[in-house]
GUPA-339899 format. One record per residue (C-alpha): x, y, z; residue number from 1; residue in three letters. Coordinates in Angstrom, 2 decimals, always signed. Layout:
BEGIN
<marvo xx="X" yy="Y" zz="Z" resi="NUM" resn="ALA"/>
...
//
This chain:
BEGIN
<marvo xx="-60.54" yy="+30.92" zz="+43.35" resi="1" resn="UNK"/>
<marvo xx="-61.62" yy="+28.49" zz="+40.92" resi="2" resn="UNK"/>
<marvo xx="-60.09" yy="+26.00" zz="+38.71" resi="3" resn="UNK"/>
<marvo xx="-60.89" yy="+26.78" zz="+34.78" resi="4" resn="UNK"/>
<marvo xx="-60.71" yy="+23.80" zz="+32.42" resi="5" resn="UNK"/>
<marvo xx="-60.77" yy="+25.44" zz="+28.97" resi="6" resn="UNK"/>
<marvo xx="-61.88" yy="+22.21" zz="+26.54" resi="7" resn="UNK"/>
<marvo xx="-60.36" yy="+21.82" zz="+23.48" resi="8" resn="UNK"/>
<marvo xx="-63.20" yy="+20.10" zz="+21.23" resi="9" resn="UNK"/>
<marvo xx="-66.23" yy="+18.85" zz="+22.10" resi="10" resn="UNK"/>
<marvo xx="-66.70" yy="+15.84" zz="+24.69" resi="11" resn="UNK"/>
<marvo xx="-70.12" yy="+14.15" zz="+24.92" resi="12" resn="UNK"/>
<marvo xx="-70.02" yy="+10.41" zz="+25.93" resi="13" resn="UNK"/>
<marvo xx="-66.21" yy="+10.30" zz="+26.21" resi="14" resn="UNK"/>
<marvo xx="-64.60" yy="+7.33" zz="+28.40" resi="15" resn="UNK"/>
<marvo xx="-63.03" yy="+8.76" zz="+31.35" resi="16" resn="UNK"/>
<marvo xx="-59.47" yy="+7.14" zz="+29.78" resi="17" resn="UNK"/>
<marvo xx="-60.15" yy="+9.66" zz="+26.99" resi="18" resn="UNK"/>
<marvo xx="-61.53" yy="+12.51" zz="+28.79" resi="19" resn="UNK"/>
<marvo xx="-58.14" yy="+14.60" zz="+29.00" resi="20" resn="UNK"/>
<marvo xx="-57.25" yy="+13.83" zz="+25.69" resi="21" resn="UNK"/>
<marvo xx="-60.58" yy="+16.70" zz="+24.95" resi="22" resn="UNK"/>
<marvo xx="-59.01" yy="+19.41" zz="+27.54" resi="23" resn="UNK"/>
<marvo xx="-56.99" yy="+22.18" zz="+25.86" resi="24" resn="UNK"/>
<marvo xx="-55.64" yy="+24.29" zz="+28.94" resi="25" resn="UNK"/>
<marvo xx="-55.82" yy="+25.20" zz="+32.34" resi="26" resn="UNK"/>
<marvo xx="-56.59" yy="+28.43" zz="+34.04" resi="27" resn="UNK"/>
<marvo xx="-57.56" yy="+30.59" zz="+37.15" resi="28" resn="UNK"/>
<marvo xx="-60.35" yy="+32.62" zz="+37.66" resi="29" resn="UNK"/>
<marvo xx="-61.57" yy="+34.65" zz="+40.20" resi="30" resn="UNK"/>
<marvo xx="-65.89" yy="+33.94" zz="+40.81" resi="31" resn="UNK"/>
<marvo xx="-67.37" yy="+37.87" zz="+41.39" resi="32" resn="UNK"/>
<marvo xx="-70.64" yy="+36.48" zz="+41.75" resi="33" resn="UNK"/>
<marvo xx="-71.21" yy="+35.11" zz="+45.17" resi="34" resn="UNK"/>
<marvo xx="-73.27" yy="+37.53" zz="+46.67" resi="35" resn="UNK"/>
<marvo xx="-75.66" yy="+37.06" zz="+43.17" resi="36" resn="UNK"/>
<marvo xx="-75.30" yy="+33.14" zz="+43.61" resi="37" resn="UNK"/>
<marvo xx="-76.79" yy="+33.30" zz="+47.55" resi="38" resn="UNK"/>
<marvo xx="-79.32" yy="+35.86" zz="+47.07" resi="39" resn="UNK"/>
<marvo xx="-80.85" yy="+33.11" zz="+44.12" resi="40" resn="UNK"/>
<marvo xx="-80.50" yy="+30.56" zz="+46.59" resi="41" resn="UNK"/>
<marvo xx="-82.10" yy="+32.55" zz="+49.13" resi="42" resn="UNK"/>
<marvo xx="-84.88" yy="+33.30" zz="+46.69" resi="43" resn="UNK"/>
<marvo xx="-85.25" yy="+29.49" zz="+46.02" resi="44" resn="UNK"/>
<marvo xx="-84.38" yy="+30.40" zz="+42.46" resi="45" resn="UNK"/>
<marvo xx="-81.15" yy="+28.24" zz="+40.20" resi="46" resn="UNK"/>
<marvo xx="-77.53" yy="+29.44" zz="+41.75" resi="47" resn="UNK"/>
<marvo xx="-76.05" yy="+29.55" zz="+37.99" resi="48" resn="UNK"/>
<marvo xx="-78.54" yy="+32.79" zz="+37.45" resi="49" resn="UNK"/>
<marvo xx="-75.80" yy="+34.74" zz="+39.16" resi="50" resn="UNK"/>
<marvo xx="-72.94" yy="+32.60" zz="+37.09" resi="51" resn="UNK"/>
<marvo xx="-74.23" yy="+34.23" zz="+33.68" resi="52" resn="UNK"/>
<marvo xx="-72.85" yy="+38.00" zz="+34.28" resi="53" resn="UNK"/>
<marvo xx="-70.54" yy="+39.83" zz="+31.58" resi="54" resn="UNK"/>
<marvo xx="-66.73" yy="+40.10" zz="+33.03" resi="55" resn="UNK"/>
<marvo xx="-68.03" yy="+39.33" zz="+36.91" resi="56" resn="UNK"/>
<marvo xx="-64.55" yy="+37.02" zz="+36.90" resi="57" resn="UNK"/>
<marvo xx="-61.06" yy="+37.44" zz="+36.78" resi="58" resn="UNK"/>
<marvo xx="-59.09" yy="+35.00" zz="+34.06" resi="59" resn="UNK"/>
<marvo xx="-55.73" yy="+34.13" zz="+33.97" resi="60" resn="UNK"/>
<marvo xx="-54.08" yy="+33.74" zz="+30.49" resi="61" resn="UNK"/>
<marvo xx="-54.89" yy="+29.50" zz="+29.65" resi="62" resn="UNK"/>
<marvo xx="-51.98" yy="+27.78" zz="+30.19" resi="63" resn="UNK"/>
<marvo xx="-51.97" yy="+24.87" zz="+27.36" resi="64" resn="UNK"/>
<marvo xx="-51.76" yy="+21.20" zz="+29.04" resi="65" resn="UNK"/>
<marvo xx="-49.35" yy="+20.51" zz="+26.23" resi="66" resn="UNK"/>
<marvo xx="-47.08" yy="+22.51" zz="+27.76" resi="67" resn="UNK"/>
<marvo xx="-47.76" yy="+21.92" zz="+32.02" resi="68" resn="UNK"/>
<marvo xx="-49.34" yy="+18.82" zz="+31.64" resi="69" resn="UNK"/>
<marvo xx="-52.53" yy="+17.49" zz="+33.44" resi="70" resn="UNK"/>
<marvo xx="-53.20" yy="+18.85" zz="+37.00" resi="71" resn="UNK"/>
<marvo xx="-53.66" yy="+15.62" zz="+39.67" resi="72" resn="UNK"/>
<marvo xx="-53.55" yy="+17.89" zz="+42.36" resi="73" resn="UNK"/>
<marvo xx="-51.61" yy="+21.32" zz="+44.01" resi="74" resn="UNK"/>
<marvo xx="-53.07" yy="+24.72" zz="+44.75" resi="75" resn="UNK"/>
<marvo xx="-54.45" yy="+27.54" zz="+42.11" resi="76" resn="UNK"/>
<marvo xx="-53.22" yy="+30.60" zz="+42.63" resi="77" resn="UNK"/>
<marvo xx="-53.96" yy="+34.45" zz="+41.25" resi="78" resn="UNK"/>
<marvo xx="-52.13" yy="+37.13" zz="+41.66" resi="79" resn="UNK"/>
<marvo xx="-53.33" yy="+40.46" zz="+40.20" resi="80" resn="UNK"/>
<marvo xx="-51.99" yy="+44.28" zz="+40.30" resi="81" resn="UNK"/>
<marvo xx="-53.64" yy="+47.39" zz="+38.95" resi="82" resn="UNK"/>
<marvo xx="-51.34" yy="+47.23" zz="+35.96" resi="83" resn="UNK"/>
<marvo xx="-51.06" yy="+43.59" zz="+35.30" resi="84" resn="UNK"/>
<marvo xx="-53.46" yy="+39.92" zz="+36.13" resi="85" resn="UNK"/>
<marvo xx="-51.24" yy="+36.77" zz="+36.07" resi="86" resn="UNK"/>
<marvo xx="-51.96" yy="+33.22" zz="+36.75" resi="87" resn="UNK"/>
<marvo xx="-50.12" yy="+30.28" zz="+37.99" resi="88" resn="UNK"/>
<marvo xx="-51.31" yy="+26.59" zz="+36.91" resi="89" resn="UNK"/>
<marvo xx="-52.07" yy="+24.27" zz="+39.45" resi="90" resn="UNK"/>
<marvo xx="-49.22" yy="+21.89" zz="+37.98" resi="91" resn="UNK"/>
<marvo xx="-46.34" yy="+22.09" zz="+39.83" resi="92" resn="UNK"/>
<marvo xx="-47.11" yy="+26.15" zz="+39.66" resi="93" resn="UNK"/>
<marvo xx="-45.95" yy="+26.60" zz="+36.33" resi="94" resn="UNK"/>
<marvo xx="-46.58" yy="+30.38" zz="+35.49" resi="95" resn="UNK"/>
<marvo xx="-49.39" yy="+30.65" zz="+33.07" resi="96" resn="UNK"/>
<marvo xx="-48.18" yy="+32.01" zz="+29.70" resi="97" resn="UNK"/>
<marvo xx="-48.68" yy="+35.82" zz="+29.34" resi="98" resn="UNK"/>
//
């Protein structure tokens, strides 16, 4: 499970005071591609080969900052069904919007 920071605009340079003003939302996702990632590392090839594959992740609706705030710390969860994917933020596990 994997923390998604969905950026809002662009952030090149930015002072770390600054840096969250840039980040739009929050969100889970679910990384499909670890066998892909350790057969490039086995190969001696670039691990983020196997990061570039169409829908090999689960995503949890992004949950705005504006409304949960800015994560300092807590635990991403995912919970998924056949019929229905839902996140929860890692702030103070605020149900991502659906």
């Amino acid at each position: 499970m994997e923390l998604v920071v969905a950026m809002g605009e662009a952030a090149f340079q930015v002072p770390a005071e600054r840096a969250l003003d840039r980040v739009f939302g929050y969100a889970c996702r679910l990384d499909m591609t670890r066998d892909l990632q350790l057969a490039a590392r086995e190969q001696r090839r670039p691990w983020d080969l196997g990061k570039g594959v169409e829908q090999s992740a689960v995503l949890s609706p992004i949950a705005a900052a504006s409304d949960i705030g800015h994560p300092a710390a807590g635990r991403i969860e995912h919970e998924s069904t056949a019929s229905s994917v839902t996140g929860r933020s890692v702030a103070a596990h605020t149900p991502c919007p659906r």
